[in-house]
Residue frames as a rotation matrix with the C-alpha (Angstrom) as fourth column:
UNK 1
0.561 0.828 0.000 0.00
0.828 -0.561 0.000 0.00
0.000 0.000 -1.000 0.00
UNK 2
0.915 0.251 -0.316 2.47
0.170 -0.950 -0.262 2.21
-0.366 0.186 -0.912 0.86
UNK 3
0.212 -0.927 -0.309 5.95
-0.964 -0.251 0.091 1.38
-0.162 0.278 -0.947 -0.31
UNK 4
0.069 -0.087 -0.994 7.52
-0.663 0.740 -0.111 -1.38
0.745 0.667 -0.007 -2.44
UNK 5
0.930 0.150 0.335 7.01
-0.366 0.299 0.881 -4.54
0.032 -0.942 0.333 0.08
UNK 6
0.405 -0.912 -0.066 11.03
0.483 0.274 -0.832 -5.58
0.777 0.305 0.551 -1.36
UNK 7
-0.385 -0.889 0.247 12.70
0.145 -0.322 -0.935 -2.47
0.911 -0.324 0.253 0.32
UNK 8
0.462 0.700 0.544 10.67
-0.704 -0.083 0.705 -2.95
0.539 -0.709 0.455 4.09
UNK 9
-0.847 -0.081 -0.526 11.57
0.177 0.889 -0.422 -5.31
0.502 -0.451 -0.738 6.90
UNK 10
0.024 0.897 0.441 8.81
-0.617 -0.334 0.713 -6.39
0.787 -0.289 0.545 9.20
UNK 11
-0.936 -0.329 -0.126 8.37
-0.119 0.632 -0.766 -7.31
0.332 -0.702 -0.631 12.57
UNK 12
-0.096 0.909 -0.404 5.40
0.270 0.415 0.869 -9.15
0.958 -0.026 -0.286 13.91
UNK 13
-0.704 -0.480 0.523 3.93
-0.138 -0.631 -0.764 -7.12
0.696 -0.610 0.378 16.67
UNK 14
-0.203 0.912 -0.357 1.44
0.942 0.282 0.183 -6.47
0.267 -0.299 -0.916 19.25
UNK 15
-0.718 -0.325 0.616 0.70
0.412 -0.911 0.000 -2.77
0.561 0.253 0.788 19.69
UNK 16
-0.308 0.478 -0.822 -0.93
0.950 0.110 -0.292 -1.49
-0.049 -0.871 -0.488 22.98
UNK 17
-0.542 0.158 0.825 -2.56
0.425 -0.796 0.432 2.20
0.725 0.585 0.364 22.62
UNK 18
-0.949 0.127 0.288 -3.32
-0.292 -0.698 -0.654 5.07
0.118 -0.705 0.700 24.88
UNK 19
-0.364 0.900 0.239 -6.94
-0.860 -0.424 0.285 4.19
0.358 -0.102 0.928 24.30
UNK 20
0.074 0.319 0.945 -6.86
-0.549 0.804 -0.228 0.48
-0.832 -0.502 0.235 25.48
UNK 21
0.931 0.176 -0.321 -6.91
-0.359 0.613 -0.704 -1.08
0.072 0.771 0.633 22.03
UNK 22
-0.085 -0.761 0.643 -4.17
-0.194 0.646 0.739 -3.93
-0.977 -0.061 -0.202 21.70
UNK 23
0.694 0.243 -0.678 -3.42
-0.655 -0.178 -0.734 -4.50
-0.299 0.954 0.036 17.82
UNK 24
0.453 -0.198 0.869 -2.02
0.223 0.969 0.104 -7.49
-0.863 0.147 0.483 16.14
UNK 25
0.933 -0.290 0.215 0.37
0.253 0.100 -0.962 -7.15
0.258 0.952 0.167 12.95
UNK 26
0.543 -0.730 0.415 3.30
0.747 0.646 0.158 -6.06
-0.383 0.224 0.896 11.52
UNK 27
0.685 -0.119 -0.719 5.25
0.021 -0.983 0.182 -3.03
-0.728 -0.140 -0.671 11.71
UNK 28
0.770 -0.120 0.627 6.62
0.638 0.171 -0.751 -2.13
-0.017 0.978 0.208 8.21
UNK 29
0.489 -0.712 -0.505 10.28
0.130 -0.512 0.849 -0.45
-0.863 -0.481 -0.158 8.48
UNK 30
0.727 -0.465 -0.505 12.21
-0.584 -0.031 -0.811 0.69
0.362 0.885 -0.295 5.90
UNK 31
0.821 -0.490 -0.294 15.30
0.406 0.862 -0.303 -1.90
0.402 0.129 0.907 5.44
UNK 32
-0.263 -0.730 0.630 17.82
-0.115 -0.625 -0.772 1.13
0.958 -0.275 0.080 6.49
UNK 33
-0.363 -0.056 0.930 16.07
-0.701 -0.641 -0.313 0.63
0.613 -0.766 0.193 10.22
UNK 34
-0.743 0.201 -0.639 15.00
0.505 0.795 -0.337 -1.33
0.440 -0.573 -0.692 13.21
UNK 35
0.026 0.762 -0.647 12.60
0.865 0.308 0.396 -0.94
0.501 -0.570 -0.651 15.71
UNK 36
0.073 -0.267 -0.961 14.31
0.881 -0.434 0.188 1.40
-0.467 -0.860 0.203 18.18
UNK 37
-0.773 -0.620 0.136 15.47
0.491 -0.447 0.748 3.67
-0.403 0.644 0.650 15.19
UNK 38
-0.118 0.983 0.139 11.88
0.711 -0.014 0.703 3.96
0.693 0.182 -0.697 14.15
UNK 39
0.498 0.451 -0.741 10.57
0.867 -0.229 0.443 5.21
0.030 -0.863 -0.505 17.44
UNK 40
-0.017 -0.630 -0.777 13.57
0.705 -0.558 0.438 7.65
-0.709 -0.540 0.453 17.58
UNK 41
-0.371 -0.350 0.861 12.93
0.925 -0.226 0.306 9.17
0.088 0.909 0.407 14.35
UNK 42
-0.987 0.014 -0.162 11.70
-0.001 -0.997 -0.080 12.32
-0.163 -0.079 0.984 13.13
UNK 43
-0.246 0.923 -0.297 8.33
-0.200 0.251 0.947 10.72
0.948 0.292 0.123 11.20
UNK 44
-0.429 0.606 0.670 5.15
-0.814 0.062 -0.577 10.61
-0.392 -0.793 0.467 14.06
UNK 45
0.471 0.841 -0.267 3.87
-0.876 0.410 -0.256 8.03
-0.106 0.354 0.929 12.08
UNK 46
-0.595 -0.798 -0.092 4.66
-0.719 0.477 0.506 4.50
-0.360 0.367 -0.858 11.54
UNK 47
-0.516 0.126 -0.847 3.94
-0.813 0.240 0.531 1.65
0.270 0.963 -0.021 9.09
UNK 48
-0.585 0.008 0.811 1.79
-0.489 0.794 -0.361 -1.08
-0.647 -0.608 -0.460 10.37
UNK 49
-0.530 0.381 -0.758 -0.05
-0.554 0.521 0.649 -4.08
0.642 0.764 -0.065 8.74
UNK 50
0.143 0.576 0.805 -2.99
-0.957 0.288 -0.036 -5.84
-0.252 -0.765 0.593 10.86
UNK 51
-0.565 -0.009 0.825 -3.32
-0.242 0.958 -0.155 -9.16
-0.789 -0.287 -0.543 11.78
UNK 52
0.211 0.785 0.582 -6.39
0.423 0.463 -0.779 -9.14
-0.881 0.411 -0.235 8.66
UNK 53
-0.066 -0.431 0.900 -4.18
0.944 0.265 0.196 -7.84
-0.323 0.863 0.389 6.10
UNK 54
0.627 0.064 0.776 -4.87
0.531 -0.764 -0.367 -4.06
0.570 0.642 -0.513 6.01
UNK 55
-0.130 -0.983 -0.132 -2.42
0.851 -0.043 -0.523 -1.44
0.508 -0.180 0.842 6.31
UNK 56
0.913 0.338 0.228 -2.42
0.213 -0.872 0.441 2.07
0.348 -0.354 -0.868 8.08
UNK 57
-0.338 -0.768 0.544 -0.39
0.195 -0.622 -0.758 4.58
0.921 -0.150 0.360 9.75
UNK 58
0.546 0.274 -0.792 -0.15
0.783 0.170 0.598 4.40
0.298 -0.947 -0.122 13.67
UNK 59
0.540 -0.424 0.727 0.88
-0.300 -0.904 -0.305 7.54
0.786 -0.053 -0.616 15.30
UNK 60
-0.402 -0.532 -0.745 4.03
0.813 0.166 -0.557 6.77
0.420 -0.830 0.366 18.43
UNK 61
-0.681 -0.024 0.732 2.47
-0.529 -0.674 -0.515 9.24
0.506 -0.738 0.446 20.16
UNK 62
0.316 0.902 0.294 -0.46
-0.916 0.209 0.343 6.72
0.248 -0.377 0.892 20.82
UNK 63
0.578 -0.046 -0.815 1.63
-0.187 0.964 -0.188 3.66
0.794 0.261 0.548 21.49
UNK 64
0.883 -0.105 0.458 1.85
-0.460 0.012 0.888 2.87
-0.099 -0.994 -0.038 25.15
UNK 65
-0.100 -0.601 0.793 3.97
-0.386 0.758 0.525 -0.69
-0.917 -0.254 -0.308 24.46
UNK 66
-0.008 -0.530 -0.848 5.49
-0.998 -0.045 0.038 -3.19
-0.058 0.847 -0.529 22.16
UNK 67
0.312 -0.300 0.902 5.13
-0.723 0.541 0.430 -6.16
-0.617 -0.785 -0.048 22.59
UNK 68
-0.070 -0.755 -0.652 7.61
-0.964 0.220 -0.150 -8.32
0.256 0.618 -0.743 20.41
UNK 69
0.913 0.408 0.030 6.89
-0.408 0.903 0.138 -12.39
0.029 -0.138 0.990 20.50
UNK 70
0.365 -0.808 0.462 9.79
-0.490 0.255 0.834 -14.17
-0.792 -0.530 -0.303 22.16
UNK 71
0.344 -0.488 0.802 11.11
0.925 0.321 -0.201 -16.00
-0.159 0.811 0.562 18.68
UNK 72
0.566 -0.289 0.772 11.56
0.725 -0.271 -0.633 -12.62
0.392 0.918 0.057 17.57
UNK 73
0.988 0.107 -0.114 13.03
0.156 -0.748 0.646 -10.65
-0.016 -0.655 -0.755 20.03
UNK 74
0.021 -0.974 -0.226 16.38
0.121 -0.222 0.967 -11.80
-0.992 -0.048 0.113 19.61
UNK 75
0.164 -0.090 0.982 16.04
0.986 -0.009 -0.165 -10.90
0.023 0.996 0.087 15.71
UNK 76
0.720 0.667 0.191 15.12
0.557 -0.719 0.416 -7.59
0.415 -0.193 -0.889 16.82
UNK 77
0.695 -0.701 -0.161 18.39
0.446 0.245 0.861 -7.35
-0.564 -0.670 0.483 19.03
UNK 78
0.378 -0.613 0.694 20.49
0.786 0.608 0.110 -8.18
-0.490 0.504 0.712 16.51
């Protein structure tokens, strides 16, 4: 939807939100970044894919927690 799905990594999240909603999917990063890098940027927005296959833009100002499924955490690390 919004960028070629080639130049993206993705990590399979859970996304907790100021308003109580918990969200299932897959945060869409450019390949140049991780997680942490993300968060620190300049962009308020970030790439996510749900759990049912559509995409959107989550603002980090609304995103209490991460929560990162133990297989991937140490990918994440890395």
């Amino acid at each position: 939807m919004f960028n070629n799905e080639s130049e993206r990594k993705s990590f399979d999240v859970q996304l907790l939100l100021s308003d109580g909603r918990a969200l299932d999917g897959t945060l869409l990063l450019p390949m140049s970044s991780d997680i942490k890098r993300a968060l620190s940027g300049d962009s308020p927005l970030l790439e996510f894919r749900r759990s049912d296959g559509r995409e959107s833009m989550i603002a980090k100002a609304a995103i209490v927690e991460i929560l990162i499924p133990q297989n991937a955490a140490s990918a994440v690390a890395a």
